[in-house]
C-alpha positions as CSV (number, residue, x, y, z in Angstrom):
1,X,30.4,-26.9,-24.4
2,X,33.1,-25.5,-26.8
3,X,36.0,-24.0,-24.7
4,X,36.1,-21.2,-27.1
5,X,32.4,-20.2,-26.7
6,X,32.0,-16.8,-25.1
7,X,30.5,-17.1,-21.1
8,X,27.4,-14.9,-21.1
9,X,28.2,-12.8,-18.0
10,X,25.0,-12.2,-15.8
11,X,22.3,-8.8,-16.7
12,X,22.5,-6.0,-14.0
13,X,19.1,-6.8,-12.4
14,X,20.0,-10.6,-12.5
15,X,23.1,-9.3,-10.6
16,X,21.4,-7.4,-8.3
17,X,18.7,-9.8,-7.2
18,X,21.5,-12.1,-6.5
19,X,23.1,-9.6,-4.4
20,X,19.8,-8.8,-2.7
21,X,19.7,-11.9,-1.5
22,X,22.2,-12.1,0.0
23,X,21.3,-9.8,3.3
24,X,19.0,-11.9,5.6
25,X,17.3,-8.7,6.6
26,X,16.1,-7.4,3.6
27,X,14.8,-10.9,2.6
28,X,12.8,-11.0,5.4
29,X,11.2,-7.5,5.1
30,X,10.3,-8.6,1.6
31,X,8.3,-11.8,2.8
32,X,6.7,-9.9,5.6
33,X,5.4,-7.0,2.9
34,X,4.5,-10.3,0.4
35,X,2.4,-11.7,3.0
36,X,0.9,-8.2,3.5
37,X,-0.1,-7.9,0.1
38,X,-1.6,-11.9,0.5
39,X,-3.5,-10.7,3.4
40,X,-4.2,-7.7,1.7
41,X,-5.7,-10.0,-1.3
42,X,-7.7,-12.5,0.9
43,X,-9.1,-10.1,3.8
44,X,-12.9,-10.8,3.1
45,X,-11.5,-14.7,3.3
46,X,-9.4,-14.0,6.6
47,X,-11.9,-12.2,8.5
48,X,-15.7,-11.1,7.9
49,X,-19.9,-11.6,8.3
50,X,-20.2,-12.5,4.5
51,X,-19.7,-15.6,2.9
52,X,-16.8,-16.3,1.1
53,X,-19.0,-18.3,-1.3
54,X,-22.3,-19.7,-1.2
55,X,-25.0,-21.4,-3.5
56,X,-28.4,-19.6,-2.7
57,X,-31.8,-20.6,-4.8
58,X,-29.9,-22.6,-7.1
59,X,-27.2,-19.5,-8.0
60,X,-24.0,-19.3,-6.6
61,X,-22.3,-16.3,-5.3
62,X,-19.3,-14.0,-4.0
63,X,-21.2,-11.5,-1.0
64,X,-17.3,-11.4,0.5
65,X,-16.3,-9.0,-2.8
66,X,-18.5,-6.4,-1.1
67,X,-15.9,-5.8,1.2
68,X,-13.9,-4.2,-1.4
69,X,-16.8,-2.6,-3.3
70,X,-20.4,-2.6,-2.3
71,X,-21.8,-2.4,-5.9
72,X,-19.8,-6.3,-6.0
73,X,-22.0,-7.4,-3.2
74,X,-24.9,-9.3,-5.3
75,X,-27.9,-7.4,-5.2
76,X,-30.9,-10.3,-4.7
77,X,-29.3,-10.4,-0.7
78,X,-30.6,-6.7,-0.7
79,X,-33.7,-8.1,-2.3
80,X,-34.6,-10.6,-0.1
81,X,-33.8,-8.3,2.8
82,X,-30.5,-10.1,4.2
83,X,-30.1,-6.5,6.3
84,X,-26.0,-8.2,6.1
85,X,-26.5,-10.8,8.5
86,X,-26.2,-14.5,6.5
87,X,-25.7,-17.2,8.5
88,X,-29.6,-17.3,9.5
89,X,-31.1,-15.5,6.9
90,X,-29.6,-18.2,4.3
91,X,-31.1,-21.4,5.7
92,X,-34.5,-19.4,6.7
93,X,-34.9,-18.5,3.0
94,X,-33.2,-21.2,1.4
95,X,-33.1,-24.5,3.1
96,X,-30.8,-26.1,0.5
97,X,-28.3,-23.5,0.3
98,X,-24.6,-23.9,1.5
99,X,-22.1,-21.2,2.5
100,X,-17.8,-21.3,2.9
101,X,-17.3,-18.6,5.6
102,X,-14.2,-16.9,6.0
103,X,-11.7,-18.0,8.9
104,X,-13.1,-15.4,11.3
105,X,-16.5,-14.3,12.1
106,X,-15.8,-11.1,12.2
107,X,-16.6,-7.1,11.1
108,X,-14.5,-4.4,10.1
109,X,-17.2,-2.5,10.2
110,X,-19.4,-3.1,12.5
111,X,-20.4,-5.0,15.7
112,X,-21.5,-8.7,15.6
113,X,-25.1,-9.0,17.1
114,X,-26.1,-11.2,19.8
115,X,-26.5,-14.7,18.2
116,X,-25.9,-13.6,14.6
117,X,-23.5,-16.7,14.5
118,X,-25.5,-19.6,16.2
119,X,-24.6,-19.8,19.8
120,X,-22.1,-17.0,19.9
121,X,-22.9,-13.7,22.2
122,X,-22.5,-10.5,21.4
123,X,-18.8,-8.6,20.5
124,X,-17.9,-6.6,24.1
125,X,-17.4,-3.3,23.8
126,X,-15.2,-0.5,25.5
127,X,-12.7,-2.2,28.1
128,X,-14.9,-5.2,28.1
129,X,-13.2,-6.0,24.7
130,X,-10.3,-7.0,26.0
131,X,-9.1,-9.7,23.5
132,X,-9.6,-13.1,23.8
133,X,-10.5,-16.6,21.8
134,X,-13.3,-15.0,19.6
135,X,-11.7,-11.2,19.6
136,X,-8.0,-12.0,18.8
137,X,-7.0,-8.8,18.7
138,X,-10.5,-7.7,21.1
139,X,-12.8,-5.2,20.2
140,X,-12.9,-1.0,20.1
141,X,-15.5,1.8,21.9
142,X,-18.1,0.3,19.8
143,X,-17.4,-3.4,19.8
144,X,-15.9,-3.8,16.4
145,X,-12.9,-6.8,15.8
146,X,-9.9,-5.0,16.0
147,X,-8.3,-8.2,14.1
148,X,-10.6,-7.3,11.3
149,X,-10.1,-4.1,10.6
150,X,-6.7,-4.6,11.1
151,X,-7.0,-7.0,8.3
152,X,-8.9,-4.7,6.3
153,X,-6.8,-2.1,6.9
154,X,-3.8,-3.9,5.3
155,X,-5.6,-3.3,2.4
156,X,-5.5,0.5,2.7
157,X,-1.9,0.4,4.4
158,X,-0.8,-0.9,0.8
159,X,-3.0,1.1,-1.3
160,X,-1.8,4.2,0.0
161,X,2.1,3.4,-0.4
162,X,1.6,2.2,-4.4
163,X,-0.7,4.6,-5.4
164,X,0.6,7.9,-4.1
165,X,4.2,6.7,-4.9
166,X,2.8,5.5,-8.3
167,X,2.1,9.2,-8.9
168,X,5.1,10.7,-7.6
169,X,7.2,8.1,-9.4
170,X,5.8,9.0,-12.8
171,X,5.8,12.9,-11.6
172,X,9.2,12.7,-11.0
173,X,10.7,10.6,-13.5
174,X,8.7,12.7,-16.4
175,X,10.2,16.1,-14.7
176,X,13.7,14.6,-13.9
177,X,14.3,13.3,-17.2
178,X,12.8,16.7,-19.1
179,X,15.4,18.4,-17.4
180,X,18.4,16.6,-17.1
181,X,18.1,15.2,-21.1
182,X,17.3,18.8,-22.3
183,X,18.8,21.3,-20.0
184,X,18.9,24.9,-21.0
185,X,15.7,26.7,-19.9
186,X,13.8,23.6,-19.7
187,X,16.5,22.0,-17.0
188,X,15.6,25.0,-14.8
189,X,11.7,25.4,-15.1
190,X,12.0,22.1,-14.1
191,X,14.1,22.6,-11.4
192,X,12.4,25.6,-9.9
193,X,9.2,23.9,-10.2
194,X,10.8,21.3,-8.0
195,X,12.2,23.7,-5.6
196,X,8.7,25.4,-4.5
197,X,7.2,22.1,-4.3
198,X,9.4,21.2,-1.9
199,X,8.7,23.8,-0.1
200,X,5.2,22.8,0.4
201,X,4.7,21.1,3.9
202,X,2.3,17.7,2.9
203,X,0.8,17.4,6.0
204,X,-0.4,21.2,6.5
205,X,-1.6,20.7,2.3
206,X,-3.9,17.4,3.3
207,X,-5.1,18.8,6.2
208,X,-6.2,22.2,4.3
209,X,-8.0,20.3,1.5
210,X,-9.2,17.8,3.8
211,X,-11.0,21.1,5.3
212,X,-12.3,22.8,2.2
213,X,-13.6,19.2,0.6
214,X,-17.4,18.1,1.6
215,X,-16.2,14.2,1.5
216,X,-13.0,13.4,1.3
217,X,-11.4,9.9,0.6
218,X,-8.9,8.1,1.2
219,X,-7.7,8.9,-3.0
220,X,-7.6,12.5,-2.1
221,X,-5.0,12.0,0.0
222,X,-3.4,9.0,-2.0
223,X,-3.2,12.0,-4.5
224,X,-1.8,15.0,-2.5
225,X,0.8,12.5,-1.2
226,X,1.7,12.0,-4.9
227,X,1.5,15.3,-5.8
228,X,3.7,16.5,-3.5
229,X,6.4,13.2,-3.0
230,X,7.8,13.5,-5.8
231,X,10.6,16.1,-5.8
232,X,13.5,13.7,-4.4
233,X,12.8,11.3,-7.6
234,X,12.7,14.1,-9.7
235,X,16.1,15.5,-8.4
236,X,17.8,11.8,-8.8
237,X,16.1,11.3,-12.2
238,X,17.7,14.5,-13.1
239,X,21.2,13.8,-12.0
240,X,21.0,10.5,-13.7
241,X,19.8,11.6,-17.4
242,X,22.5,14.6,-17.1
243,X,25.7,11.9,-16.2
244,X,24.1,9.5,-19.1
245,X,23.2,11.6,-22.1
246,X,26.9,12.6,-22.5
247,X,27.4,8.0,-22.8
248,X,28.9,6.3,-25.6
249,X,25.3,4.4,-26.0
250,X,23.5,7.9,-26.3
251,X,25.2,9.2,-29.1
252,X,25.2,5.7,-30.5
253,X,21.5,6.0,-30.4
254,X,21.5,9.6,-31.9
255,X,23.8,8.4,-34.9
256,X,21.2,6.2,-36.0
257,X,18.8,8.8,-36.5
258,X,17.1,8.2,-33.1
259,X,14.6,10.8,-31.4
260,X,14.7,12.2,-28.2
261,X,11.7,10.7,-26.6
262,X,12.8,7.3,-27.7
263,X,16.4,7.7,-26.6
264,X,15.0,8.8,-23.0
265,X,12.6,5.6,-22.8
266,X,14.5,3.1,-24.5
267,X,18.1,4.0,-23.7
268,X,18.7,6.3,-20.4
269,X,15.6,5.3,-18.6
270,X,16.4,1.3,-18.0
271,X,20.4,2.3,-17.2
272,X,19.0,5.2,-14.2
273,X,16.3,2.8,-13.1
274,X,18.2,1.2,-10.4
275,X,19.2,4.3,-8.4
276,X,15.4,5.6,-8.9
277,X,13.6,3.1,-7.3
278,X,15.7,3.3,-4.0
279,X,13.8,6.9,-3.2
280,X,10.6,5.0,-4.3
281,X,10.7,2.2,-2.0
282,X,11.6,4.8,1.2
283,X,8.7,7.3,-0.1
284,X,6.2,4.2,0.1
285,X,7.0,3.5,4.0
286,X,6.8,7.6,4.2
287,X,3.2,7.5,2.5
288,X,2.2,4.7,5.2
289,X,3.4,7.2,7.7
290,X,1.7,9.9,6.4
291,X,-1.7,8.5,6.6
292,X,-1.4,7.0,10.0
293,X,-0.4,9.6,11.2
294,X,-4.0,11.4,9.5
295,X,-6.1,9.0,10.8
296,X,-4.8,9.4,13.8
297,X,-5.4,12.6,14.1
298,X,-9.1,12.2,12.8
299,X,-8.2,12.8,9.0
300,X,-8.0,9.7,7.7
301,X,-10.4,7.8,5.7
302,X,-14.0,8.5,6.8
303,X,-16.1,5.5,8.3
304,X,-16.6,2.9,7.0
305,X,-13.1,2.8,6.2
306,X,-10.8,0.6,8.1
307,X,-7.2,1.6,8.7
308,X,-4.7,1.1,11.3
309,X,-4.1,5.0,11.9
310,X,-8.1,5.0,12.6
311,X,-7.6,2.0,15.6
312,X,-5.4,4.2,17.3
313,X,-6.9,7.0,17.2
314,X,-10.0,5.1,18.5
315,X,-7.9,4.5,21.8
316,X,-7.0,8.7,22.3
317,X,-10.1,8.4,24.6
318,X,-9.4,5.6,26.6
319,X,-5.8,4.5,27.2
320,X,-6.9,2.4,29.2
321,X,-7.7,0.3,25.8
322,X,-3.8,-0.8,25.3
323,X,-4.7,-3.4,22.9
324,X,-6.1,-0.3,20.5
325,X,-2.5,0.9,20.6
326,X,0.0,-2.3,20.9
327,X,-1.8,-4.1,17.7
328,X,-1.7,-1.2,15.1
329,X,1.0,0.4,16.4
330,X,3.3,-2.4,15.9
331,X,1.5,-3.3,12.3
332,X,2.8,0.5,11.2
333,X,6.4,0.0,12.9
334,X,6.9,-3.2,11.0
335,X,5.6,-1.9,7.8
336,X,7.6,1.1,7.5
337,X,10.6,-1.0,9.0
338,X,10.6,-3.3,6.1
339,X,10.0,-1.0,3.2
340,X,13.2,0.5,4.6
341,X,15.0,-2.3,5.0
342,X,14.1,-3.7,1.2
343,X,15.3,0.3,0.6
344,X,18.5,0.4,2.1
345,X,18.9,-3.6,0.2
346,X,18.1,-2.2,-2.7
347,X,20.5,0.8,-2.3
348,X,23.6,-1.4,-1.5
349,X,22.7,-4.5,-4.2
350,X,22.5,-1.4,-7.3
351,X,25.0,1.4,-6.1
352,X,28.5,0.0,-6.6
353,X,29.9,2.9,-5.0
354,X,28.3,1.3,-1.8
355,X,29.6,-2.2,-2.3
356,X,33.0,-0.9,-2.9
357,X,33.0,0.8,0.7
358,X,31.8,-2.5,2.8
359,X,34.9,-4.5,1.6
């Protein structure tokens, strides 16, 4: 290399990474949520009654998708009157067909039957269920794996985090940048707008539409949660655009004949990005939180639905049942612990302000 060539310095998030990585802690919140999302990903492989795959009157097939919607559950099993039991009902009806079952034998949403896996008795129920070799995690009131819906219920612990902070995020970073790029009247409709929505308890909201609607789901409250989340982003995103659009860069961009909305996107919004997400990341662990704390309280996701607010609330009417509160209860803490942590790693590996004060 020429000694006179220039040394390309490092990008921001390249930077920032690096420093990330640095903090043991924060590194090893991020692997536990990445192997939540893998669990989240294979749950109908990791525990369930349906085969992961199996070839059945010449055809092969994927019943295990059902888990994550029936309508992906192939509809000849229906036909032939399967009633969701395989492993008999497969070689009765189809003597050469073949089946990969998932790691456990085991329902989220229901109780295995006596013999529905050859030689294996009935799930226990109540505080029978106490777990063991074929219940890991044992079994609820009504004999149901615990260690499967807990491993269904990763799926809905995630959900709920990215897609009621999805909405909040793009809530708040639409009103935040309105107002703090435009200011005048716009800059404060936006921020009274923000002001009473903050004054709007979530939990009282959820629970009042959760009364007035005739089915709720587990996206109505993914929604309100959004709806309602995202006045911290909103004030940052604000604060941010008004510091920037007074940069060199900004004018820059408006010399060259450049509009507003472009100048938001493509200039302010990557420089204010970093600072953003750090609310994000906190409000998804605060969305986890949220609906826990729902299903415990009987307001969560209605059955079949499996989620890990649900198991404990199963175990309100026998404590004697401490496996219904240990499991679940220490799946929440260490969820909510690590989105914090990769917060508060986040925080310190973007705001120099931050890194300044530790040396």
């Amino acid at each position: 290399m020429n000694a006179s060539s220039p040394i390309r310095s490092s990008g921001f998030w390249a930077e920032a990474w690096r420093r990330f990585r640095r903090k043991p802690l924060a590194m090893a919140a991020l692997a536990f949520v990445s192997l939540l999302m893998l669990v989240a990903g294979l749950a109908p492989a990791i525990a369930g009654t349906k085969p992961v795959i199996c070839r059945y009157k010449g055809r092969l097939y994927a019943p295990c998708l059902g888990y994550f919607d029936r309508r992906l559950e192939p509809t000849i099993f229906a036909k032939d009157k399967f009633r969701g039991t395989y492993p008999r009902n497969l070689v009765e009806k189809d003597p050469g067909s073949w089946a990969v079952w998932p790691l456990v034998f085991q329902d989220p949403y229901r109780s295995v039957r006596d013999d529905e896996w050859p030689g294996r008795p009935a799930n226990p129920a109540r505080d029978e269920g106490r777990p063991s070799r074929i219940n890991l995690f044992g079994t609820d009131q009504a004999g149901v794996d615990v260690f499967a819906k807990m491993v269904h219920g990763t799926t809905i612990a995630l959900l709920v985090g990215f897609v009621s902070m999805g909405i909040a995020g793009s809530i708040g970073i639409v009103v935040g940048a309105l107002g703090g790029y435009l200011g005048g009247w716009v800059d404060m409709l936006t921020s009274r707008v923000t002001e009473i929505v903050m004054c709007i308890p979530t939990l009282v909201l959820i629970l009042s539409i959760m009364a007035l609607l005739e089915k709720p789901t587990i996206w109505h409250t993914m929604a309100i949660i959004g709806a309602t989340g995202w006045t911290g982003i909103a004030r940052l995103t604000r604060g941010e655009f008004l510091r920037l659009r007074q940069s060199e860069f900004v004018t820059a961009a408006r010399a060259t004949g450049a509009g507003p909305v472009r100048i938001m996107l493509r200039h302010i919004l990557p420089n204010a990005l970093a600072p953003i997400l750090v609310p994000i990341t906190f409000g998804i662990a605060s969305a986890i939180l949220t609906e826990s704390s729902l299903s415990f309280l009987g307001f969560g996701p209605p059955p079949p639905s499996a989620s890990w607010g649900s198991i404990l609330n199963d175990a309100r009417s026998n404590l004697s049942m401490w496996w219904l509160v240990v499991f679940p209860g220490v799946a929440i803490f260490l969820t909510v612990l690590a989105y914090n942590l990769i917060g508060e790693g986040l925080q310190e590996a973007t705001d120099p302000r931050l890194r300044e004060a530790r040396k």
